[in-house]
C-alpha atoms as one frame of an Amber mdcrd trajectory, in Angstrom:
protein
  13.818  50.266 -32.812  11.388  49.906 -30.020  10.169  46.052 -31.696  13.766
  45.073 -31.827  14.072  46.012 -28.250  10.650  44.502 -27.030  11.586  40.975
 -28.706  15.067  40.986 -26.780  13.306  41.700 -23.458  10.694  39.428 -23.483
  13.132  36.511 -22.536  13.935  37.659 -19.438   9.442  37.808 -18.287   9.658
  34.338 -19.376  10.261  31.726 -15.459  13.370  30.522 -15.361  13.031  27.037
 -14.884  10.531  24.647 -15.724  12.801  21.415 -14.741  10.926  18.930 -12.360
  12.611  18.517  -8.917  14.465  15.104  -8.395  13.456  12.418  -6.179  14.498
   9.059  -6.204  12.651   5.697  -5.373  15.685   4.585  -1.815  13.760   8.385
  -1.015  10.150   7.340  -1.175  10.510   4.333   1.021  11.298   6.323   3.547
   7.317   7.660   3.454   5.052   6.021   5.789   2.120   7.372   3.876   0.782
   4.920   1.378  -0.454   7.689  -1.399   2.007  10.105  -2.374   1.680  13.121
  -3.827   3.717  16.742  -4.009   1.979  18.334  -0.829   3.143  14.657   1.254
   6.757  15.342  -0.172   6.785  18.654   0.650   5.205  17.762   4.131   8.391
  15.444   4.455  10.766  18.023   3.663  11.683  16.194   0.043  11.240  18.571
  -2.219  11.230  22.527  -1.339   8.452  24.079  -3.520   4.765  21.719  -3.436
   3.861  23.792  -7.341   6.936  22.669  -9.059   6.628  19.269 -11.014   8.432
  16.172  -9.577   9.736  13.469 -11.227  10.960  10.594  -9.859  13.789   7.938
 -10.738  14.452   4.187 -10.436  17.870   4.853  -8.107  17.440   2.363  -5.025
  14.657  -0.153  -4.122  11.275   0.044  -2.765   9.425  -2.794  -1.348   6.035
  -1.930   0.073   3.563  -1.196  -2.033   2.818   2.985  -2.765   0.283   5.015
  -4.614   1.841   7.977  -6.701  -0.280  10.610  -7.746   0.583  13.674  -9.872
   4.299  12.640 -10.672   6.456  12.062 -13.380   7.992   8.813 -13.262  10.453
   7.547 -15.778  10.775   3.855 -16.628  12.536   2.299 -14.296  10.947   3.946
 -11.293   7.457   2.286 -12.970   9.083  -1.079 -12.790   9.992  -0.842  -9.525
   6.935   0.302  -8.226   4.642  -1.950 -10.175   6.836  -4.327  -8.991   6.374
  -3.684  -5.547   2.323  -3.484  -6.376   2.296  -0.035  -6.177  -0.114   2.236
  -8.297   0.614   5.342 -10.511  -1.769   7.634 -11.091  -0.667  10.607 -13.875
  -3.649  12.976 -13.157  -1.671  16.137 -12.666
């Protein structure tokens, strides 16, 4: 009894989510810091907790040229920054 009670409780220890916060590109051009990086997000009232991952997506344009550090990025937010001759650095 008490192992089928331990393994249903154990679920509910666990956090409850691990999904990165949103942020699109139209969001980061509004920045005037050229490296970017959770704590300058959080700094600019982007995202609300600096420990939670980040990910940002290609949604709107950015045309001066950024340094990302510590973000996830998907593919079209890479094009558009490396397009803009911005840099992406994955070191979490």
């Amino acid at each position: 009894f008490y192992r089928q009670y331990a393994d249903q409780t154990t679920d509910k220890n666990k956090p409850k989510s691990d999904k990165p916060q949103i942020i699109n590109i139209e969001d980061l051009a509004k920045i005037d810091d050229k490296v970017i990086n959770r704590d300058v997000l959080f700094k600019n009232k982007l995202i609300k907790n600096p420990k939670k991952p980040v990910k940002i997506l290609g949604d709107g344009e950015i045309k001066k040229a950024v340094t990302l550090e510590g973000l996830i990025i998907s593919k079209s937010a890479k094009i558009k920054i490396e397009k803009a001759n911005g840099k992406i650095s994955t070191s979490i």
